[in-house]
N, C-alpha and C positions, 0 to 999 in steps of 0.2 A: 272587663266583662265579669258578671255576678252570675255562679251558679246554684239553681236552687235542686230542691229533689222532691217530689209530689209523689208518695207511695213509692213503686217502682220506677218510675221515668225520673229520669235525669234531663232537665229542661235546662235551657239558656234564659234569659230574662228577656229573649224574643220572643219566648213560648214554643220553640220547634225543640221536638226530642231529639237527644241525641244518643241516648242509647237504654239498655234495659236494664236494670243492675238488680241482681238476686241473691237474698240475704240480706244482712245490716251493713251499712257503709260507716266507718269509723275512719275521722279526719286527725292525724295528728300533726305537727308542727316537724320540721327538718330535726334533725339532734343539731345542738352547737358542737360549732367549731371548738377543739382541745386548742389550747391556750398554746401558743409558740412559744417554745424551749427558748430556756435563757442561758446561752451558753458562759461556761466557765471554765474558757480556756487554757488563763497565766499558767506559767512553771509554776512549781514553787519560788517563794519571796528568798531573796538573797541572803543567808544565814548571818554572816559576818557581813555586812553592809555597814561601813565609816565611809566618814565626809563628805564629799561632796554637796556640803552646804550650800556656796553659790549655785552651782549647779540648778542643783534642787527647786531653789528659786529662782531662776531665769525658765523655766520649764512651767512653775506657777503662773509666771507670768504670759506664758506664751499661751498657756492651754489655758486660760480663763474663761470663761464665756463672753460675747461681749454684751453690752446691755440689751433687751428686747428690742427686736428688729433690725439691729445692726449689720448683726453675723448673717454671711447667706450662703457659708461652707463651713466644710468640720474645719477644724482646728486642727493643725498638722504640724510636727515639731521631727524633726531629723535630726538625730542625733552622730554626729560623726566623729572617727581619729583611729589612729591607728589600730593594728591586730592586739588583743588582749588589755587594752587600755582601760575596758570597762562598760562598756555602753549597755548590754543588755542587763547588767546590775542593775546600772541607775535606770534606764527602762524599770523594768522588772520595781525597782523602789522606790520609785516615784507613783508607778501604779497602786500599788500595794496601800500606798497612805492617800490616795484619791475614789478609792473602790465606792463608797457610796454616791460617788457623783457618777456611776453607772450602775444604775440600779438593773438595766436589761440587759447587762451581761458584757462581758467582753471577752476578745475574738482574739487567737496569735497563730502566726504560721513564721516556721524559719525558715526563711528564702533562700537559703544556702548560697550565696552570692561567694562568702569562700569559707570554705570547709573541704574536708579531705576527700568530699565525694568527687569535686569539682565539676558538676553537675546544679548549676544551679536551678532553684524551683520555677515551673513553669507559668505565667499568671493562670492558665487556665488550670492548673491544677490546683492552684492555692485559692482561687476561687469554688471550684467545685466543693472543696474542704469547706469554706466556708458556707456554701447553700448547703451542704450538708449539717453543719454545726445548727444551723436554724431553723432545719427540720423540712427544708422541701425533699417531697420524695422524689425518687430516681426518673418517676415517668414525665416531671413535671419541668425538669431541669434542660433547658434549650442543649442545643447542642452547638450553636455558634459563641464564641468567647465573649464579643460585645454584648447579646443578648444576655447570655449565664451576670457579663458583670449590670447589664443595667435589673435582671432581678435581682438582683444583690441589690443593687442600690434603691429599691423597690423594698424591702423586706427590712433594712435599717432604717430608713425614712422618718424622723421623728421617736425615733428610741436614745435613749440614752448611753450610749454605749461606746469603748475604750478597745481598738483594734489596733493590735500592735504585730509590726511590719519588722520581723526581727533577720540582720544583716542580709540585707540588700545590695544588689549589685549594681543595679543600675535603673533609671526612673521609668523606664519600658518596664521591668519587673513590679513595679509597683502603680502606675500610675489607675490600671484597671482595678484594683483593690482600695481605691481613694472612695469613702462613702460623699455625696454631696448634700447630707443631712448636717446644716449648723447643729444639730443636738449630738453629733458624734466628734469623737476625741481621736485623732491616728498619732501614734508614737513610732516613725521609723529609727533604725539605726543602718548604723553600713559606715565601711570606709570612705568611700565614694563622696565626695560632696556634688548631691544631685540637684545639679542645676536649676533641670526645666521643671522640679518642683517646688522650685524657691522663685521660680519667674510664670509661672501659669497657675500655681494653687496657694502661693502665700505662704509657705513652710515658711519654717521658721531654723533657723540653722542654728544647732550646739557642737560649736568644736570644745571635743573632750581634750584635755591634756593630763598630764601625769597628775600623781597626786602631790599633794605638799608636804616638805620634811613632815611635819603636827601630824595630817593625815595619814602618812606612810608608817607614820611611829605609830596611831590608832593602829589599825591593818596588823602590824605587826604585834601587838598588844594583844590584839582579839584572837589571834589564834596560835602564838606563841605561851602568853600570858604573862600578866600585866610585870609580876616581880622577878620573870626572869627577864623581861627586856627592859624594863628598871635596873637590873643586877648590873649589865652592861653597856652602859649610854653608847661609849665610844662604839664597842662594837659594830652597836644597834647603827647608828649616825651611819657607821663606814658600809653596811649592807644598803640601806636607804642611798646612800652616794652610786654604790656599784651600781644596784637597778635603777636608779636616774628615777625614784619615783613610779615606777612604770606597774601597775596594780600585779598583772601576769609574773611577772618576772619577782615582786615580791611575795606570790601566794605561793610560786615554783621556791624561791629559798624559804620557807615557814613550811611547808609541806617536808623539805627534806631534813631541816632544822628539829622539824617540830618531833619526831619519836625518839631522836637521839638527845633526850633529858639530862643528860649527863654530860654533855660535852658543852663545850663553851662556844657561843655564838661567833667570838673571833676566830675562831676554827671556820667556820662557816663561813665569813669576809672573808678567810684567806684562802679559801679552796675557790670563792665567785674570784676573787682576787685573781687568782691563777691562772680556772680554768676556764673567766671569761664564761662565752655563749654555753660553752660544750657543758658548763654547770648548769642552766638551764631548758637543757633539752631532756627527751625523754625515749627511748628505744622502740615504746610499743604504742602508746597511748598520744594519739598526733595534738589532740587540744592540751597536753599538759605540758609542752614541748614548743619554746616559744620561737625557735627558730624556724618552725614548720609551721607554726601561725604565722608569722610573719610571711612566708614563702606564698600563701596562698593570695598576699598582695598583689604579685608579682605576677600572676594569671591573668589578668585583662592589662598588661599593659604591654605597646608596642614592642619591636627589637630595640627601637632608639630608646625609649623611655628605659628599658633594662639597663642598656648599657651607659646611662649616661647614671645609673643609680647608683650600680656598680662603682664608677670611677669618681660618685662626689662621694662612697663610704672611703677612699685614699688619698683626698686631694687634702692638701693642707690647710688647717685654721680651723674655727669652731662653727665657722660657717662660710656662704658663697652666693656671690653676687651674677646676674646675667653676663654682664662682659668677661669673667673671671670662668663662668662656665663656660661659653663661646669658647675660650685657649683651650681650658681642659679638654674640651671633647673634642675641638678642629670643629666643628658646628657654625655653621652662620647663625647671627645675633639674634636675628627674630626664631629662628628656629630652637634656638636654647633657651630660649627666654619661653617658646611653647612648653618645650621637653618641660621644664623648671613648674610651669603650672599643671600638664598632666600628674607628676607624682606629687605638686600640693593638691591636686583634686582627689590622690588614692591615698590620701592620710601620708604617706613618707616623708613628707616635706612639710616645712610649718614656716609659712611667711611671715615675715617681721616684719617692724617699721624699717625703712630706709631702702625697702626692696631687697633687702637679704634673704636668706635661705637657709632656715636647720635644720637638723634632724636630729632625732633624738640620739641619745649614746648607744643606744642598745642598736636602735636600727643602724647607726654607723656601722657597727660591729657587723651584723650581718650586710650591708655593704660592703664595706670590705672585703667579708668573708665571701662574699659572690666573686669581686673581682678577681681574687686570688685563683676561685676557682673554672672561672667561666670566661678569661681574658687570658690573653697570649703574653708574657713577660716584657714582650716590646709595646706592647698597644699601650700596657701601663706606663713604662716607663717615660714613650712617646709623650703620654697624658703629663705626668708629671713636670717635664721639661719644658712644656708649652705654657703650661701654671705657672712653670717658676719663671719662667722668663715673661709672663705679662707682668707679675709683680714687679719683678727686679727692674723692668724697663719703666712701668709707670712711677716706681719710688725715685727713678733717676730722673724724671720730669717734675717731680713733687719736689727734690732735690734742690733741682736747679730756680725754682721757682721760688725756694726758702734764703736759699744764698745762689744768689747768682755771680759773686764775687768770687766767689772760692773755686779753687782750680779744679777744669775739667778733666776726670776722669773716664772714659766712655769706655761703659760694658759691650760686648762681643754682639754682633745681632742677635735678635729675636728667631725664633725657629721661624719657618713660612709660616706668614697666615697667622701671625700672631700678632695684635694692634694694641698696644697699651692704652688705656684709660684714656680718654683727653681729661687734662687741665688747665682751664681755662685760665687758673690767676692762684695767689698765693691763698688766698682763702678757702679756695676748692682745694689744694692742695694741702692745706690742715686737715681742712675736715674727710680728707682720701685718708692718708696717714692715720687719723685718730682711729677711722672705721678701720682701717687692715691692719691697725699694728697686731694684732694680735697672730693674724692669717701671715704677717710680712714675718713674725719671730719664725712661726710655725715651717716656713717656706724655707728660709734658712735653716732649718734641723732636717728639713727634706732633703736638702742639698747636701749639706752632711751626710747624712747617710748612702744618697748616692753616688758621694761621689765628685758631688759638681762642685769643684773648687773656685772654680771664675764666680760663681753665684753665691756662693759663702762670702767671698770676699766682696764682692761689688753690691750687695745687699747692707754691711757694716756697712760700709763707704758711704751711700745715700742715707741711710740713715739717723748717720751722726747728729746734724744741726737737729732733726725733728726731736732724736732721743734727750741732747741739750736742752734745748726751749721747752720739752715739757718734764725736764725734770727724772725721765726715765734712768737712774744712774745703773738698775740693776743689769737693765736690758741693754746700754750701753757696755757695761762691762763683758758680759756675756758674749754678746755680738762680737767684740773683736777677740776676744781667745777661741772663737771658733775661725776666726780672719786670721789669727797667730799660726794655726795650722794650717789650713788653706793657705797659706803665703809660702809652705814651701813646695808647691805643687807648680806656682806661678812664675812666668820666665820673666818679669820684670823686676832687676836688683832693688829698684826704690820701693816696691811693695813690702818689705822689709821694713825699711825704716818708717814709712807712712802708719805700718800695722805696729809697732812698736811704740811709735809715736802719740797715736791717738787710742792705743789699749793704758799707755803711762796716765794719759789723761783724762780718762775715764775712770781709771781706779786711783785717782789724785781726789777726783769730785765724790767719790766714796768712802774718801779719809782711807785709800789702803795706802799709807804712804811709801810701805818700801818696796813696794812692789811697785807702785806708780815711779819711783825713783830709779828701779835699777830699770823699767822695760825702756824711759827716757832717757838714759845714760847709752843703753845698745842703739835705740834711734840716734841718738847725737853718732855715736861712732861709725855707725855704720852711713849715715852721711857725708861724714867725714873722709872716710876711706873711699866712697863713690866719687869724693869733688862734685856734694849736690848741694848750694849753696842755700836753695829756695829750703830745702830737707832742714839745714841747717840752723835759718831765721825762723823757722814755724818749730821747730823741736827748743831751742831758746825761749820762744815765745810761751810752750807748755811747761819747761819749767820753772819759768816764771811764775804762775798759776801754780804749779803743783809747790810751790817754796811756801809762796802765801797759803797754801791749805794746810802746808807744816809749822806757821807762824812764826816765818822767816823773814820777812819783806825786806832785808838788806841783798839777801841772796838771791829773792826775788827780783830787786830792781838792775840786780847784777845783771840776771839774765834777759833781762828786759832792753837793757842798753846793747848788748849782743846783737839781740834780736833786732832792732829799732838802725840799727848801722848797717846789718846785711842785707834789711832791704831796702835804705836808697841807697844804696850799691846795686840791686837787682833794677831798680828805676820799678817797683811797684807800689803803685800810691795808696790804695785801698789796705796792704797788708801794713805799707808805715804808719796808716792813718790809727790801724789797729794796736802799734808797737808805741808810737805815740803817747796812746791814752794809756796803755801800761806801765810806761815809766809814770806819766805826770800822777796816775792811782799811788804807785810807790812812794812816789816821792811826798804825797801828801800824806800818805799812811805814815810816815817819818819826820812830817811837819816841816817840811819844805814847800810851804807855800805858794809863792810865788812863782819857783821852778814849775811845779804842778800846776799850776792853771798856765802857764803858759804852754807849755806843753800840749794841755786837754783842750784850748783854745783852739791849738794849731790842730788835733784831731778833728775837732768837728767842723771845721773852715775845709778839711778835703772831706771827710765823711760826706757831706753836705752836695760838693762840687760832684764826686763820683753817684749820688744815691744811694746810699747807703744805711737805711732807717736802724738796723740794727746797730751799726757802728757810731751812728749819729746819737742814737739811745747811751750807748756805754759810756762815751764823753759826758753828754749830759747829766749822767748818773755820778760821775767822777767831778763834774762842775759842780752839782747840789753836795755833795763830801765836805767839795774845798770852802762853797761859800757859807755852810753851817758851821764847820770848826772854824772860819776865820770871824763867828759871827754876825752874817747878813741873814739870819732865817728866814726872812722874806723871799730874797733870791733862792734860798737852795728850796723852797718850796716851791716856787716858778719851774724852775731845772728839773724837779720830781715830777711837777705833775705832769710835763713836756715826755717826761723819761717813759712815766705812765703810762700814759696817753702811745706812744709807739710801741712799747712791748705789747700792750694789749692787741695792739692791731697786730701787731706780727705775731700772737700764742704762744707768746716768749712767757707762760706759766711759771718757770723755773725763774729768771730774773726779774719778774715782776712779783713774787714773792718778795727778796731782796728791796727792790725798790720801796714796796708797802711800809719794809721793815725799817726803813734809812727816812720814810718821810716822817715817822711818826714822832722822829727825835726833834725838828726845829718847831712840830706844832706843839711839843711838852716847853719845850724852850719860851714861845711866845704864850704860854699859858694855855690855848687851844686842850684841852684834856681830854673834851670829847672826839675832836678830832682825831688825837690820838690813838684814842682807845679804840676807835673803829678801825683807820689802817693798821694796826699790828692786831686784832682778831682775823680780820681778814688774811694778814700775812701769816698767821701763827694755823690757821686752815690750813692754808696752800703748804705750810711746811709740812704737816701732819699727814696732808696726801700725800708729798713726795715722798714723806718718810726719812726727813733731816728731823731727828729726833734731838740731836744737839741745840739747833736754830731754835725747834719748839721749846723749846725747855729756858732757851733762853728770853724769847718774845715774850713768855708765859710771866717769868721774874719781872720785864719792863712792865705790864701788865698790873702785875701785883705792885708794884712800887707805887705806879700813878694811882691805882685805890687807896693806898696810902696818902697819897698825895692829898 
């Protein structure tokens, strides 16, 4: 409708007046709307900000735009990992170098999800924060949450802008603060890995981790400075070790480090050294105090989650698997196997390949330090014994599954309710072994410590073949002088000799020879004086082996013929078949020929009849000796590659080394050079892993000859 004005009358463009208007009428236009504030919220940028180069770029990549018309929500990246790890930095400097790809401002609230308030933000409050950052007035502002968030998401709509959602509790805290403009950017962090933001809005997840030695030595450079952590590598290296990396716990030791200019840095390793967590905490100040960052983890999670967090900072090894958590905590399997993913949901836990479970060092630490303080002396103990006994019972199945020839010794039961591992077969049983050994050494120094002699001792026991076949000599030796003491706690007299026995023969394969010689001299005797004949043929049998490692082989074959008599006297054909091939080795190391392969013949014709692929291997091995020195190279390369071929399937590492090393001799013989030169590289690796530095040294020389050659 068009209004006109005729003198005084005010007409319609129907012509009826509508009213009288006196004086002059002046039209003017509405005033414009003031232009909506751009807010500019960030902290300030991160002052000493190193590394996290990957990082950096995986968050490029996530927060890109996508091409026009693609994108049809913001761009959402969550960043997660444990307390003091870092996250709001790289937030914060990631932002910082992106700032002109929000030219309309950007938005930050800290959700307090954990902080000392423990109180976390409420969304309707952190919403109201932000309709206030954007300039709506007070009267304007709904009063229901939904509505307050959809004018939020009304009032960002097509801006360009970078709102950051800093340590979050959980996705109910954040998911009303989500804009659904593709032109906006949300950078969350939080411990938390928030699920139904990575399954209903497309997050994008960064798990932070520690930093790397390079980065930790930047960090430490930047606010120590550069020539005094120059001054002292090692130092510097042993602080970096302490804190594992961990960004809080190295600004806590540079902060404390940094005004005492005068003192030396290894002052400073040796006080973290020391005193542990209690060096980085702090009396007054709770963010500067990482034991109380950490703690604030520990406020959204169950009673079971506490306590099963507690008891994996004491359990044994560097890490821990579902069925292994199951012992420790008395837990049925799916229920640990949950517990196990709640604290890798709350950053404490960091899941590997193969379904394992770590934690960092620091947070063990305060692990631990929970347990000690927040558990009953028995609960733990309870814990420990349950751990140690799935170990000790599964290695005894991995055991028997490696040599099932070898005589049974059965450990004491399992506590209630504790189910070892299944192993299906010998290859599940390698690869059990390879993954625990580390947890299975660890389990035994627990045992030790508390006490538990049966588990010190029957932990060596199962052990032995696997520490054998791969070579382990340090860890063999080790294992039984902690078995040497543990044996005088145990009411069985042949524990003595067997621990005697097999500590001689462990420190034989480590070239200790006199030590290997006298603990085999008390095993002989003290079999002797029992009337234990079997004690008897298998301690003969080790110093035989320990003679040859002294470069005796007459003494050797001495003790070989001993051994090889008392057992077909005992009527055991697997241990002759083993005694056998020991004499007919001697006898050929001595260029007795004929003796020797008859001999080695007669091993692998029972090896063979019993099943015995290991036993079967060592004949063969001892056949390729006799038929290369009597010169048939062709056959003793047949016999190698047969020998090969079964150590590999059995992860006999350690003898299949040896093997490499013995075939490369008849392919230099037939001229073959390259043949050569590949099995002894290969064999001169495998010694270099084991750390027979002797062997290396000498494959190196055949090596060097054949490039001569």
């Amino acid at each position: 409708m068009t209004t006109r004005i005729h003198g005084d009358l005010v007409a319609t463009d129907h012509g009826a007046a509508v009213g009288v208007v006196h004086g002059n009428v002046n039209l003017h236009p509405p005033p414009p709307r003031p232009a909506p504030p751009i807010p500019r919220q960030l902290p300030a940028a991160p002052g000493l900000f190193t590394g996290r180069t990957a990082e950096l770029a995986r968050l490029d990549r996530a927060l890109t735009p996508a091409p026009q018309g693609q994108g049809a929500t913001a761009l959402v990246s969550a960043i997660g990992g444990a307390g003091g790890i870092g996250k709001t930095w790289l937030a914060l400097a990631w932002a910082y170098r992106h700032l002109e790809r929000f030219p309309d401002g950007q938005l930050f609230v800290d959700l307090h999800g954990f902080s000392p308030t423990g109180e976390p933000v409420q969304p309707a409050v952190a919403v109201r924060g932000f309709l206030d950052a954007l300039g709506v007035e007070a009267n304007r502002i709904p009063t229901d949450l939904d509505a307050q968030a959809a004018l939020y998401r009304s009032l960002v709509a097509g801006r360009r802008m970078l709102i950051v959602l800093d340590n979050a509790a959980t996705s109910d805290q954040v998911a009303p603060l989500l804009p659904g403009s593709p032109s906006c950017t949300v950078l969350i962090t939080g411990r938390h890995r928030l699920a139904s933001l990575i399954d209903r809005h497309d997050a994008h997840h960064l798990p932070l981790d520690v930093l790397s030695p390079e980065e930790a030595c930047s960090l430490l450079a930047a606010r120590l400075g550069a020539d005094r952590v120059a001054a002292e590598p090692e130092a510097v290296d042993e602080l970096i070790g302490l804190c594992g990396g961990h960004p809080l716990a190295l600004s806590i030791t540079a902060r404390t480090a940094g005004p005492r200019s005068g003192v030396a840095l290894a002052e400073a390793a040796a006080e973290l050294r020391d005193l542990g967590l209690e060096a980085l905490d702090h009396d007054t100040d709770p963010a500067a105090s990482l034991p109380t960052v950490l703690s604030w983890s520990l406020r959204y999670l169950t009673d079971t989650q506490r306590t099963v967090f507690a008891l994996l900072g004491i359990a044994p090894g560097p890490d821990t698997t579902p069925p292994a958590t199951a012992a420790l905590t008395g837990l049925p399997d799916r229920l640990a196997r949950r517990t196990l993913g709640g604290l890798e949901n709350a950053s404490l836990l960091e899941r590997r390949p193969g379904g394992r479970y770590a934690m960092h060092d620091l947070i063990r630490r305060y692990a631990s330090d929970t347990a000690h303080t927040a558990l009953p002396e028995e609960v733990r103990e309870a814990a420990l014994v349950r751990v140690g006994d799935f170990h000790l019972h599964t290695a005894h199945a991995a055991a028997r599954l490696l040599y099932p020839h070898r005589a049974l010794v059965r450990p004491e039961p399992p506590a209630p309710g504790v189910r070892p591992h299944l192993l299906p077969d010998t290859a599940a049983a390698v690869a059990w072994l390879d993954a625990e050994h580390a947890t299975l050494l660890a389990t035994q120094r627990a045992a030790v410590t508390l006490g538990h002699h049966h588990t010190v001792w029957h932990l060596a026991w199962n052990l032995t073949t696997f520490h054998q076949r791969r070579g382990h000599r340090h860890d063999a030796v080790t294992t039984w002088q902690a078995a040497l003491e543990a044996a005088d706690h145990l009411p069985d007299p042949a524990t003595h000799s067997r621990t005697h026995r097999l500590l001689g023969l462990a420190c034989a394969r480590l070239g200790l020879h006199e030590q290997a010689t006298t603990h085999l001299e008390q095993a002989l005797d003290l079999a002797v004086r029992h009337h234990n004949p079997t004690d008897q043929a298998h301690t003969h049998q080790a110093l035989a082996l320990a003679w040859e490692q002294r470069g005796d082989d007459r003494q050797a074959l001495e003790h070989a013929h001993h051994a090889l008599d008392r057992y077909r006297s005992l009527d055991q054909p697997v241990a002759e078949a083993v005694a056998l091939n020991t004499v007919g080795w001697f006898a050929a190391r001595l260029g007795r020929f004929d003796t020797a392969r008859e001999h080695c013949q007669a091993a692998l014709t029972l090896h063979r009849h019993h099943h015995n692929p290991g036993g079967e291997a060592a004949a063969l091995d001892s056949l390729g000796y006799i038929a290369h020195h009597t010169g048939d190279h062709h056959q003793a390369l047949d016999h190698y590659h047969h020998t090969l071929t079964l150590r590999r399937t059995l992860g006999n590492a350690y003898q299949v080394a040896e093997t490499l090393d013995s075939m490369g001799h008849p392919h230099a013989a037939l001229g073959r050079y390259e043949q050569a030169r590949t099995v002894w590289r290969e064999a001169l690796q495998l010694y270099r892993d084991q750390g027979r530095d002797a062997d290396a040294e000498r494959v190196q020389h055949q090596l060097d000859d054949l490039d001569h050659t």
